[in-house]
N, C-alpha and C positions, 0 to 999 in steps of 0.2 A: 654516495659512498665513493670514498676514493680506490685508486685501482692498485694503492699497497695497503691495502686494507688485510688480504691475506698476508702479507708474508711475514716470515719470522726470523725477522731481520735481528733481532737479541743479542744470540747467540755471537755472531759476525760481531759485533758493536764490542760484547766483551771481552772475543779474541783480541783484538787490537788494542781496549785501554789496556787490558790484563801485559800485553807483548809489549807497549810502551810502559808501563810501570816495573816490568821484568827489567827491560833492558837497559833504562837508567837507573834504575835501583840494581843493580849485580853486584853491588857491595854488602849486601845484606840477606838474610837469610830467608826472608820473606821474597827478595827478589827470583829466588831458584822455584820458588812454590806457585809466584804468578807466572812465573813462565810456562811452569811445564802447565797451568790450567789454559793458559794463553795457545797452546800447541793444539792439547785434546779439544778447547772452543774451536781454533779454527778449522781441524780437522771437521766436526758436527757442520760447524758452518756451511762449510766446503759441499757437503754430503746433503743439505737441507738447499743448497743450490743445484746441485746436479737433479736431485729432486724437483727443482720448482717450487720449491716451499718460500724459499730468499732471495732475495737479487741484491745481496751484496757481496760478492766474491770477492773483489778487491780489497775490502776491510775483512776476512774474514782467512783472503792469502798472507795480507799485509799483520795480522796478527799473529798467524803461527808461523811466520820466520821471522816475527821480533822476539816470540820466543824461543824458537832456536837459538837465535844468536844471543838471548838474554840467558838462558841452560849453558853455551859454550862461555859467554864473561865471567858466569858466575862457577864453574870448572876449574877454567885460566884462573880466576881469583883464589880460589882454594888449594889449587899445587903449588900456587907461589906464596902461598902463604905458608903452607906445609914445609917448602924448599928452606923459607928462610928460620921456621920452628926448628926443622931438625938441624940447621946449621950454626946456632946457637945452643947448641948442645952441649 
């Protein structure tokens, strides 16, 4: 048996695609939706290491601040989109 046999490394794995598909997808509305799962993943993650359950913290920090900053492009994106709607009025 190998010795990551327990851990529940998942979680971590999805923060980080989910934080990388947030964050180059910010132009799109799905992008705002993998982010924010990409934040709560890595939060679990984070929590299922502090625990001993995982030992991937790096992929699991590294996913919920691509969603952060995939949540703030996609923000930035929608008030400048908003700015130039209502300025064509």
């Amino acid at each position: 048996m190998s010795e990551n046999s327990g851990n529940k490394n998942g979680i971590g794995i999805a923060a980080l695609i989910l934080g990388i598909a947030g964050l180059f997808g910010g132009f799109v509305q799905f992008a705002g939706v993998a982010s924010i799962l990409a934040i709560i993943f890595g939060v679990i993650g984070l929590k299922r290491v502090k625990n001993g359950e995982a030992n991937n913290r790096g992929m699991a920090l590294a996913g919920m601040w691509l969603g952060i900053a995939g949540v703030a492009i996609s923000f930035i994106f929608a008030v400048v989109i908003g700015i130039f709607m209502a300025a064509n009025i």
